[in-house]
N, C-alpha and C positions, 0 to 999 in steps of 0.2 A: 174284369177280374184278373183277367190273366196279365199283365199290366202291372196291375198293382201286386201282383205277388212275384213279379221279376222285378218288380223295384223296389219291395220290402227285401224278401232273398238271396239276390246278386250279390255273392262279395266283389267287391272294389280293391284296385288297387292300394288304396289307403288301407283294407281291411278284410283281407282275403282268405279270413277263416270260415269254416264250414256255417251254413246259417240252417238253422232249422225252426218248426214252427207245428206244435201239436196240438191238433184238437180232438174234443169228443165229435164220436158221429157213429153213423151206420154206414153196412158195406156199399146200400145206396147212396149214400150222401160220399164216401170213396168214390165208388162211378163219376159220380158226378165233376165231384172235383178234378177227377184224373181225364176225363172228360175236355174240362176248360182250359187242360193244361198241355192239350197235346202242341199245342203252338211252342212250349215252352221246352225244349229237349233237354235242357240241360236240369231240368227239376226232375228229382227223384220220387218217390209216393211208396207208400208202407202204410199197409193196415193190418192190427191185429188187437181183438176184446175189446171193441170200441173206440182206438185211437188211431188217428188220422196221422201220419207224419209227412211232413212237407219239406225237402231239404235239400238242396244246395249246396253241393260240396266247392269247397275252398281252391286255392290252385297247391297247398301243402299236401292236400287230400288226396287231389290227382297225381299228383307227386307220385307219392306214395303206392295208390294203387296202378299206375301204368307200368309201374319199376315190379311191380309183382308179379304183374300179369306177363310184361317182357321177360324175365329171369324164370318162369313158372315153364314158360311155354317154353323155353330154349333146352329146359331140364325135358319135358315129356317128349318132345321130338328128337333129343339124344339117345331116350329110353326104346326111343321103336314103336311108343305105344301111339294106339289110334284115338283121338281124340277131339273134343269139339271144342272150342271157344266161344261161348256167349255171351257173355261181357254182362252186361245189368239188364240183359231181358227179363219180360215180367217172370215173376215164377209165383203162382197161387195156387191157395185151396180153397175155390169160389166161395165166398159169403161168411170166411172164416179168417184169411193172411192172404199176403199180397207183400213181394217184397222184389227191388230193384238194386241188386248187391252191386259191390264192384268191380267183383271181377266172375263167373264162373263155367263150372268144366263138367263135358260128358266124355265119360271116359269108355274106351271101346265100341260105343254109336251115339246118335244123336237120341236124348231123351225126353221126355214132359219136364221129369225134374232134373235137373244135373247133380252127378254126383259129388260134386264140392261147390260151395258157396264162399265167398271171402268178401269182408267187410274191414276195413281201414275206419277205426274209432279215435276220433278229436275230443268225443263227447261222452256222458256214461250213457249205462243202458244194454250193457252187453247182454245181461240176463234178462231183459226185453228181447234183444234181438234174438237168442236160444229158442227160446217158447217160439217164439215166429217163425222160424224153420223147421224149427218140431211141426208145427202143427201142417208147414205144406211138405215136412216129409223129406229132407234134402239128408241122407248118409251123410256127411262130415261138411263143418262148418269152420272157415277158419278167422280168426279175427285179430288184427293188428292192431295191437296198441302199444303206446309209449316202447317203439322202436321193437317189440317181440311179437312174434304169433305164435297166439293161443290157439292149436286144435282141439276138436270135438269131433265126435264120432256119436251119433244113433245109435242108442240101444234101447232095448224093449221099453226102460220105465224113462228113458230120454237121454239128452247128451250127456259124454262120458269124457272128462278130459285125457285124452290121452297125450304120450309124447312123440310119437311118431305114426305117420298119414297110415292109415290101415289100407287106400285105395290102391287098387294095382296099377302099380307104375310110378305111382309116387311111396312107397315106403323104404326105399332108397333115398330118399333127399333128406341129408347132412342142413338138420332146419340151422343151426349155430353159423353154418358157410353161409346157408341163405340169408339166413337173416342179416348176414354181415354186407352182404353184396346188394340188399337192398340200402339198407344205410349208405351205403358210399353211392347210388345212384340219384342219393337226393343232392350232389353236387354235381355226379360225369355220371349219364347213365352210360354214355356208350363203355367207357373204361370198365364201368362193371359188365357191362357186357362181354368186354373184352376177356377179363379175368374170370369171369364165372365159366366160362368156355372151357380156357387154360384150364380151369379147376378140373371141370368134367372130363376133357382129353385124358389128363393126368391121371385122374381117376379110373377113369377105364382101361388104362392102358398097365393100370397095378395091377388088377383082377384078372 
């Protein structure tokens, strides 16, 4: 099985967009599959209300998300703050969601759920993917798409679009600089590295 769902899933170089593949099932029939899939590390798995998702991201995808999670992390270690990086570890609320994001962060110690979650979208479904961090609970969620990120933030009746990260240590980050400095990493990350730097020295050295 596991076989044939890296040879259905793999993009290729001919065709190196994100693949994905949804089914119905229960949280056991999840197990299960996440189960046959552990051979497979570069397959992702999400469950939430009966659907199974199965996916594969792109090399556009990773693109994307390694240039955020590099520029994210170079802004909170400027910041002083303490912080964890976990990357697309599971994050669940057993027998309910199950999601493997692409980039996320505990901020101030290490937690069950981290308090940011970030997803890089090829595809639709965002308001799919909301409900499913509501329900395991994650404070703010952010999601990239068509070159912008969208934050959200947890509140009592669920996510709340806001326009700037309410978490500490990130409500200082200028998202319009970010956002720009991720765009130019999809051709030179280091350059943006370079200049997001500059940016932040500059930065700090007004205040």
């Amino acid at each position: 099985m596991v076989i044939a769902l890296d040879q259905y899933l793999s993009p290729s170089e001919e065709h190196p967009e994100d693949r994905l593949v949804t089914i119905q099932g229960s949280w056991e029939h999840f197990k299960l599959i996440r189960q046959g899939c552990e051979a497979s590390p570069g397959i992702r798995l999400f469950y939430f209300d009966g659907a199974i998702e199965i996916f594969m991201p792109g090399r556009p995808h990773e693109k994307f998300s390694h240039a955020i999670g590099v520029l994210l992390t170079l802004f909170l270690a400027q910041q002083g703050i303490i912080f964890i990086g976990v990357g697309s570890a599971d994050q669940e609320k057993a027998g309910i969601a199950s999601a493997q994001p692409d980039q996320s962060y505990c901020i101030g110690a290490e937690k069950a759920v981290p308090d940011l979650s970030i997803e890089v979208i090829f595809t639709s479904g965002s308001l799919a993917k909301l409900r499913r961090y509501q329900a395991i609970g994650v404070p703010e969620v952010w999601l990239w798409e068509d070159g912008v990120l969208a934050l959200y933030h947890l509140r009592a009746e669920g996510y709340e679009r806001i326009e700037q990260s309410e978490l500490a240590g990130l409500m200082k980050l200028d998202l319009a600089v970010f956002n720009r400095h991720v765009l130019m990493a999809e051709t030179d990350l280091g350059e943006a590295v370079r200049s997001f730097s500059r940016y932040l020295v500059q930065r700090e050295s007004a205040e």
